[in-house]
N, C-alpha and C positions, 0 to 999 in steps of 0.2 A: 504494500500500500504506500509506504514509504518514496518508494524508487518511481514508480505508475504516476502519483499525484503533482509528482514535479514535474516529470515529463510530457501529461496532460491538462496540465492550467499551467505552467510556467511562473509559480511558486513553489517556493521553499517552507515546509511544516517549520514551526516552531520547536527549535536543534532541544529546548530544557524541557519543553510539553513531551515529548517524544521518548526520548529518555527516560523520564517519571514513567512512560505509561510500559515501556520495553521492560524494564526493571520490575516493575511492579508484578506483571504478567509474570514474566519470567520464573523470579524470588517464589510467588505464590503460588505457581501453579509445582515445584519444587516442594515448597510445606506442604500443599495437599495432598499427598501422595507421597509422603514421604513414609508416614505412618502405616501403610497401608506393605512398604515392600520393607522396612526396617525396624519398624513396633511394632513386630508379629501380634498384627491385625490380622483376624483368622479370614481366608475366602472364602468360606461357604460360611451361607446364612445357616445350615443347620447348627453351626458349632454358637451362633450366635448367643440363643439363650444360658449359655453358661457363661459366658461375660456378662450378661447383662444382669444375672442373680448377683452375679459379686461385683458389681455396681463401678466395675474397673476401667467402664469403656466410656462413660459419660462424659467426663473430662475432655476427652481425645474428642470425638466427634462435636462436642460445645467449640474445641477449638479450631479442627477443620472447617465448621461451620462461620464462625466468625473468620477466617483467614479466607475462604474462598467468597465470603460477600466482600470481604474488601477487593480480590482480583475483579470481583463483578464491578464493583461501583472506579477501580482502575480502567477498566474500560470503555467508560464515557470520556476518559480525556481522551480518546482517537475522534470521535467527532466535534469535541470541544474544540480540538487543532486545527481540524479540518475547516471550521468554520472561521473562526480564526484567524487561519492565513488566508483563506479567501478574501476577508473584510481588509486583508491590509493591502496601503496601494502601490506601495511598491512591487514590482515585480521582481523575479531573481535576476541575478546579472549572471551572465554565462559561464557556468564552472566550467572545471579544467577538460574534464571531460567532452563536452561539447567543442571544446576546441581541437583543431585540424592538428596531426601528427606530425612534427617534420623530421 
């Protein structure tokens, strides 16, 4: 989205919005699932009910739960950018790339 949106409007996202939102995604979606392949978090739901009698597994899913609403609410700043850099009026000035080889 990054690379496409510069190349079809002829602006540049905002370089610190961007970043925030890469990281963010990134970091979170990393904690989410972190638990699941290294807190031997069991895969089958049948094994479920015996974590859940010893009340071991509450904690972990309160906090996946709050870590992945924060990835959610990380990713309105991709169209927060988006809009953004459309409103600003400058337009980019030609990076290096765009420029001819010699």
């Amino acid at each position: 989205m990054y690379f496409v949106f510069e190349r079809l409007t002829g602006r540049r996202l905002n370089r610190s919005l961007a970043y925030i939102h890469f990281w963010l995604t990134v970091a979170g979606s990393l904690i989410i699932f972190w638990p699941g392949h290294f807190g031997h978090q069991p895969r089958r739901y049948i094994y479920y009910s015996d974590i859940y009698a010893s009340g071991q597994i509450g904690a972990v899913e309160l906090f996946i739960g709050i870590v992945a609403l924060s990835v959610l609410l990380a990713q309105l700043l991709l169209p927060i950018n988006l809009i953004y850099s459309l409103g600003r009026r400058r337009p980019r000035v030609g990076a290096p790339r765009d420029r001819p080889r010699s």
